[in-house]
N, C-alpha and C positions, 0 to 999 in steps of 0.2 A: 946710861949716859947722863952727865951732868953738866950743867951750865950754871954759872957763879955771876952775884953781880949786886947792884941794888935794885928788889926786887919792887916794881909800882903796883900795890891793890889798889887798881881804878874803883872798884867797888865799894871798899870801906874807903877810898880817898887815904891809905896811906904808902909809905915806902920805908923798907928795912932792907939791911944786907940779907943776904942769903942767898942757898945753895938748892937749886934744883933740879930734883933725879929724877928721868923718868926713861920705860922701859917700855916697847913692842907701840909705842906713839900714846902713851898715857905717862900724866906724871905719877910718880907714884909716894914721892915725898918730898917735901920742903923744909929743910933746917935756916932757922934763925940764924945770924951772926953777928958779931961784935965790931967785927972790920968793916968797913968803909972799903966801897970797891969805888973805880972810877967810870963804869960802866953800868947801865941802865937796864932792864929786865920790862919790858911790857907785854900786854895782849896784841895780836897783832890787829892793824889798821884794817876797818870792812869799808868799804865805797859802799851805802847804803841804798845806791841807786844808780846802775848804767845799765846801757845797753852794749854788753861784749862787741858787737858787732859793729860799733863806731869806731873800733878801733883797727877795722879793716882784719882784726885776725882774727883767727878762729881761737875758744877758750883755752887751749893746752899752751898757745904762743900767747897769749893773752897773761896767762899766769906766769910765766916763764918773765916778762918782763915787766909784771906787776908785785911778784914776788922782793924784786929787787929793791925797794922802796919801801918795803917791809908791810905791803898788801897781803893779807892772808886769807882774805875772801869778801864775796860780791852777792850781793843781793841783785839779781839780773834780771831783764826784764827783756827775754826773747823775741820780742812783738816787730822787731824789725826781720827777723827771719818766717818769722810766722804767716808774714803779710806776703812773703812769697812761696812757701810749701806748707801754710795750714799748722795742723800740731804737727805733722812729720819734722818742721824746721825746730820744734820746741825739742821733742825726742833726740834731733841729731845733736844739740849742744851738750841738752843733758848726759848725752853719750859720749859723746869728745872731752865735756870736762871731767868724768870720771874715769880720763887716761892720766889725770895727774894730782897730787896730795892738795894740791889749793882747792880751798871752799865755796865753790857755786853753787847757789840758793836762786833756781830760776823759778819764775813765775808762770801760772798762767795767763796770758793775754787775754785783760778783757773786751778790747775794740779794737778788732781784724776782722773783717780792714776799718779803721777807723771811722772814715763816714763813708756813706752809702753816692757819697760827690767826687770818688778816685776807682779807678782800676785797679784790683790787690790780685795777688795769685792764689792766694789761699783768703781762710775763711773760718772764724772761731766762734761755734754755738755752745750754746748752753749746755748742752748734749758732751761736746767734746770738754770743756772745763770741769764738769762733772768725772768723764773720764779722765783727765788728768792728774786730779787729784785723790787718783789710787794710787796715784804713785807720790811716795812718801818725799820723795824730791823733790817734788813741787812746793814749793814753801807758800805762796802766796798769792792773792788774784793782783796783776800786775794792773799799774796806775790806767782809772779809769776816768779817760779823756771827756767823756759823751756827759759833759755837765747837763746841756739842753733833755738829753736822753733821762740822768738821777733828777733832774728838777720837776721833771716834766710826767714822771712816774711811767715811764717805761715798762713795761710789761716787762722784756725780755734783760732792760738792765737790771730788774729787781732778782730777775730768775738768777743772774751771773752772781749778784754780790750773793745773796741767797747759797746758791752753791757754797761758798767759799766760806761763809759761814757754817753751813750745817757741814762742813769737814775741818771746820777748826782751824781755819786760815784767817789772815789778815789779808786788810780790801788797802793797797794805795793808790792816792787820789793825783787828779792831775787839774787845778783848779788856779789858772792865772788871772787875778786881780779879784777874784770872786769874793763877798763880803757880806756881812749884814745878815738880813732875814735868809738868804740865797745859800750862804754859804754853812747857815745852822740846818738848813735842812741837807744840805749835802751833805755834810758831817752826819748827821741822822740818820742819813742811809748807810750807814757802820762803815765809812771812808774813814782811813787812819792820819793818812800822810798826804804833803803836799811839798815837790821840789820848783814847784816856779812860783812861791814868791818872789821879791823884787824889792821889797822894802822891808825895813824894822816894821811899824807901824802894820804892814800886812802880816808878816811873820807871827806880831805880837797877839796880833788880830782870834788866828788859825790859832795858837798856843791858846790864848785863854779859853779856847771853846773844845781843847782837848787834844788837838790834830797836832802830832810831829810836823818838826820843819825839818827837810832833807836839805841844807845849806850847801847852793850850787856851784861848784868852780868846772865848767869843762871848757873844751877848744872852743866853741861858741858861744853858750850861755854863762858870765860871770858875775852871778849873784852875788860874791863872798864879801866884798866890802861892807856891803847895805847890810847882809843879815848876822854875818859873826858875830855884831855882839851882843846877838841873842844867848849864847853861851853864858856868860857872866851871869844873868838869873835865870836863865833856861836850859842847862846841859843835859840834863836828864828830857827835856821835850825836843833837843837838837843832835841831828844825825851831818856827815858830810857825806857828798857825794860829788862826780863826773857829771853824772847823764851821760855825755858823750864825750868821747877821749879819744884823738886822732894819735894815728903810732908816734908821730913825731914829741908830739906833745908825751904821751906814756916813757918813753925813754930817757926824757930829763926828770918827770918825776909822777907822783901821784898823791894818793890822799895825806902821802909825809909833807910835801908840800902847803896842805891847807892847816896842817896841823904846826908848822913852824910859822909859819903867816898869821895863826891867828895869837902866836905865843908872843909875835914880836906886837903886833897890835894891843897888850898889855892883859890878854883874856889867862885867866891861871891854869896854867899847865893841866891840872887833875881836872878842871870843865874840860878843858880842848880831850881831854884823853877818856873822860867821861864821853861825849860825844861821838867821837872817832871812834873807838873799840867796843864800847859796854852798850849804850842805847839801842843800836841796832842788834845785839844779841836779844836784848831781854824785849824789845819789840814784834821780833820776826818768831824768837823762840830758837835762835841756831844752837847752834851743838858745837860753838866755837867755846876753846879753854879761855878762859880766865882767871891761867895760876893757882888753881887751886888745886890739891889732891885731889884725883880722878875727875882731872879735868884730861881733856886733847890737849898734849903736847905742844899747841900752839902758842908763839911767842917770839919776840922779836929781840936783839942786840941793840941797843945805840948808844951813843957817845956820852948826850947831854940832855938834857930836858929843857933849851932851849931853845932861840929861833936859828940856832946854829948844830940842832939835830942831825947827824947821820944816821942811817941806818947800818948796822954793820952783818949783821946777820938776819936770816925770815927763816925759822922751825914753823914749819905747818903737819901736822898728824906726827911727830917725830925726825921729819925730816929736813935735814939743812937743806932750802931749797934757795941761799942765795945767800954770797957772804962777799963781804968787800967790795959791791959797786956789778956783780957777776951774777949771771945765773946757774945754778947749778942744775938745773931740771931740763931734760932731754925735749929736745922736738917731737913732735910724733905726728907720722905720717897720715894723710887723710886724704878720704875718698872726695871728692869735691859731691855735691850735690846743687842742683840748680833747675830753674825755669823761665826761658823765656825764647818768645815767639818773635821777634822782629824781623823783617825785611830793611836791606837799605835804601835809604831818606836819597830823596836830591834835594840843590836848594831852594828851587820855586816848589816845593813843598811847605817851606818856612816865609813864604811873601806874605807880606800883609800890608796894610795903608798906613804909613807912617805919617802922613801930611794930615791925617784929621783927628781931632779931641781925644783923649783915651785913658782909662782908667791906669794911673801906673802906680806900681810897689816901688815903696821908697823901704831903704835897708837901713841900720843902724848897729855899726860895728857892736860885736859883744850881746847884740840882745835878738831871741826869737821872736819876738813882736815888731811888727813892721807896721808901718804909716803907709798912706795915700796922697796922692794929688790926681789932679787932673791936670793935663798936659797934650801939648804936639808934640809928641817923638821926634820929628824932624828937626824942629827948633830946638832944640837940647840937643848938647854933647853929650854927656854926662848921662842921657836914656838909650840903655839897649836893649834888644832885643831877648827875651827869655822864650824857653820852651821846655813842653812837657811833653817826650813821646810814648805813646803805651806798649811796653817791654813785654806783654800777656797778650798781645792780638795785633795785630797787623790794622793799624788804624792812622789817620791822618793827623799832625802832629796838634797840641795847642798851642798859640803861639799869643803871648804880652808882652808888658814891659817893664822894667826895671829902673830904678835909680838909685847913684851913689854905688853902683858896684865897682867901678873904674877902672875897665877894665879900658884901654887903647886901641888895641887889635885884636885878631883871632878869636880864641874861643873856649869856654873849658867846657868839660859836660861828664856826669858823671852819674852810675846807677846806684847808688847810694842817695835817695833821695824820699826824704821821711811823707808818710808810713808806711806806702805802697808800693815805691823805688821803682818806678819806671825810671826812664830816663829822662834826665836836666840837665839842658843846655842854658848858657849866656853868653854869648858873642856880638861880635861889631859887623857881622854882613851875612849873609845866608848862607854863602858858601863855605863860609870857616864852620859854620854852626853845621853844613851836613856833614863836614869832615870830622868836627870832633864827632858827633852823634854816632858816626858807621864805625869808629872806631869801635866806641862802645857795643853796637851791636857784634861788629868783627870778633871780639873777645868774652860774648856773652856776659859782659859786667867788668864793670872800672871805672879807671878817672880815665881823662884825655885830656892832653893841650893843642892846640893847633895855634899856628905862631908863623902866619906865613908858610914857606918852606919845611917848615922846623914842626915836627910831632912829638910829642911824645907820652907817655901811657904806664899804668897799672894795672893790670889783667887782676878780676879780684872774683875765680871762676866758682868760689863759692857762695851759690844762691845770689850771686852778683851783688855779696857784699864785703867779702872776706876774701883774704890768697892763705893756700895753705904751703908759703913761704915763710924761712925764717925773719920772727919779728924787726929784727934790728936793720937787717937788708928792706924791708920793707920800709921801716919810717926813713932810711937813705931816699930811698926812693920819692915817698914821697916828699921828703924835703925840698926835691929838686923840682919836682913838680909846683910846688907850693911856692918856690923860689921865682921858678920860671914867669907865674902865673904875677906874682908882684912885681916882676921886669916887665909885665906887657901894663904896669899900671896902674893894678889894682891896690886901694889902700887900705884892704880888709886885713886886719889877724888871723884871720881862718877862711880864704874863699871857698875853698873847698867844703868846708861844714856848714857856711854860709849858704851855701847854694843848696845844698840837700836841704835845710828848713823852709826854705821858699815855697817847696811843693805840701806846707805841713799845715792843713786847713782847718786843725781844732786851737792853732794860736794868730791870734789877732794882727791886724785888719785886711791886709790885702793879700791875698797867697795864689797860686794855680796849680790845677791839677793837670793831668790827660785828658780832660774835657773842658777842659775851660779855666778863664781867671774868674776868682774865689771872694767874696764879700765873706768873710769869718764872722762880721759882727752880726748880719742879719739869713747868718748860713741860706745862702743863694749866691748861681753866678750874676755875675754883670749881664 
């Protein structure tokens, strides 16, 4: 088979016409040519860092609608399944995504459950990452969180990065605002990467001391203004990536989106495509082509090289897996896998004193770092109610407060709730919050609205984070959901992904678990 066009070496930084053949998913020659084509030849786009499983589907629908966009593989970071079936949730990805030609690069999980201050279902020692990384799939020890843990010289974090080392893996790091002396010795502990920076200046920081910057754009956290133009004299230390990508958000677009964004913001094509295709290859060490004889067949169609790129076709292993806006790549059916033990909630299960002082989480659209106040719940509109119920044992709910989430009425709640994913609730009265809550248990994992009268829901009955529905009916779905939830009020871009990092108590300052609201900075509860 062959494909014609002008071909871009991101790697030597040039582009010639020519014609590319290849056979059984390897190229197997490349001729020169003299014509000018109007069409563009690249490597395809890697997301250099998410979690599959923010996108509510499972990896084979995950690829299916990430292909489209001219995605051709993921460096993935399992740890949100894992934290509810152990390595069995790592094994079942790893196994779904080789039902389909796109390129999943999962990791081992280093911190599951991440702190010892949440309820997880499962549980990743040193023992199992060790075992993991027999298996040649496994690309990498996934971002570790436990700064206090690498700072503080950890017996058992030394043991994880150690593993991954002595089998020839890379360690990514998870290191928000972290700097200075603190941060040279994180780095020391053979941490590569880090995706929550937040600023140039920090980006610039982590760069001169060696560490890639993973340059963030997902449904909730969007770092890309501040750090893109790191690219300009840093493409070769700059990756892009999700973190986390809700369906709706995946269906309009993906890492082609950061890559047109950062073309129109004035950064030169061949950094942006530097960054986006080539750094995470030669970082992680994938087995992704880049044009070359006896490279993978992998390679993308587009229009232009500017911030008015299309994608028009995705070759991954050989195969056209998406041409004109379409997927070409099959659904494929799946066993659900899951765990969780709840009974249903009433709502004097969720009472608490609204009329005295209390420690409340203040939210800020677009960012996972959250503020504090002290405050009377009563005395405030604008403070509600949050909960964390534990989805692994039959336990009594916790129950703080929140601000700025804006919500009016009702309720939402959803088992997608980082790292441990019990279930999170916020609502405006007890009773809407047990109603969303039973929902969720009803269906062993989802989102839920309660609106009054009015319900309604995403059944998500894998490991109560994923549906193994087709993609596109899903992000409908939750569109509506997401819709609904801004008609009762709220002025988030993303409440829904908004609320799942609530429950996420290795980023700063105020968070809650199923045992209580969360002091991140001096890790203790209130």
């Amino acid at each position: 088979m062959q494909i014609s066009g002008n071909i871009v070496d991101v790697k030597n930084k040039e582009t010639y016409s020519g014609t590319i053949t290849f056979d059984n998913g390897i190229i197997t020659e490349i001729t020169k040519e003299r014509r000018r084509y109007k069409n563009y030849i690249l490597p395809p786009f890697i997301d250099s860092h998410v979690h599959v499983e923010s996108s509510m589907l499972v990896p084979t629908e995950f690829a299916r609608l990430a292909s489209v966009h001219g995605t051709g593989a993921s460096v993935s970071d399992p740890h949100e399944i894992c934290n509810v079936l152990g390595a069995d949730g790592v094994r079942f990805m790893v196994e779904n995504g080789e039902e389909t030609p796109f390129r999943f690069y999962f990791g081992a999980p280093s911190c599951v459950p991440a702190t010892p201050f949440e309820t997880a279902g499962g549980e990743i020692t040193v023992g199992d990452i060790r075992e993991l990384f027999k298996d040649d799939r496994i690309k990498y020890l996934s971002e570790m969180m436990n700064v206090p843990g690498v700072l503080g010289d950890s017996e058992t974090i030394k043991e994880k990065i150690k593993a991954a080392l002595d089998a020839g893996r890379v360690v990514d790091g998870h290191a928000p605002m972290l700097s200075g002396a603190d941060l040279v010795r994180y780095i020391a502990a053979g941490i590569t990467t880090d995706h929550e920076a937040v600023s140039y200046a920090e980006g610039e920081e982590k760069i001169s001391h060696g560490m890639k910057i993973q340059v963030r754009e997902g449904s909730a956290a969007k770092n890309f203004a501040e750090l893109s133009p790191l690219m300009w004299k840093y493409s070769k230390m700059c990756m892009l990536c999700s973190d986390d990508i809700h369906p709706d958000d995946l269906v309009e677009g993906h890492i082609n989106l950061l890559v047109k964004k950062a073309i129109s913001l004035g950064v030169d094509p061949m950094n942006v495509l530097t960054s986006a295709c080539l750094t995470p290859v030669e970082h992680y060490g994938l087995d992704c082509g880049l044009l070359r004889v006896g490279d993978s067949a992998d390679m993308i169609l587009v229009d232009s090289l500017d911030e008015n790129m299309n994608v028009l076709e995705t070759y991954i292993k050989g195969t056209l897996c998406a041409k004109d806006g379409k997927p070409l790549l099959n659904s494929v059916q799946t066993e659900p896998v899951n765990r969780f033990d709840a009974s249903a909630k009433q709502a004097s299960d969720f009472a608490s004193d609204e009329k005295s002082m209390a420690d409340v989480i203040t939210v800020t659209d677009g960012r996972l770092i959250t503020g504090r106040i002290r405050a009377v719940p009563a005395d405030n509109d604008d403070i509600l109610k949050i909960t964390v119920v534990n989805r692994y044992k039959d336990k009594a709910p916790a129950v703080g407060y929140i601000k700025n989430f804006g919500l009016q009425r009702g309720a939402i709640a959803s088992s997608v709730a980082h790292d441990s994913h019990n279930i999170i609730c916020v609502g405006c009265d007890d009773k809407s919050i047990a109603e969303a809550v039973n929902i969720i248990i009803s269906n062993k994992g989802g989102l839920a609205v309660v609106d009054g009268a009015d319900r309604m829901e995403l059944p998500l009955p894998v490991a109560g984070l994923m549906t193994d529905t087709d993609g596109y009916e899903t992000a409908e779905t939750y569109r509506k959901l997401d819709s609904k939830v801004k008609d009762m009020g709220t002025k988030l871009r993303a409440p829904f992904m908004t609320l799942s990092f609530m429950a996420l108590l290795v980023i700063p300052a105020l968070k809650i678990s199923d045992k209580g609201v969360f002091d991140v900075e001096r890790f203790s509860f209130l």
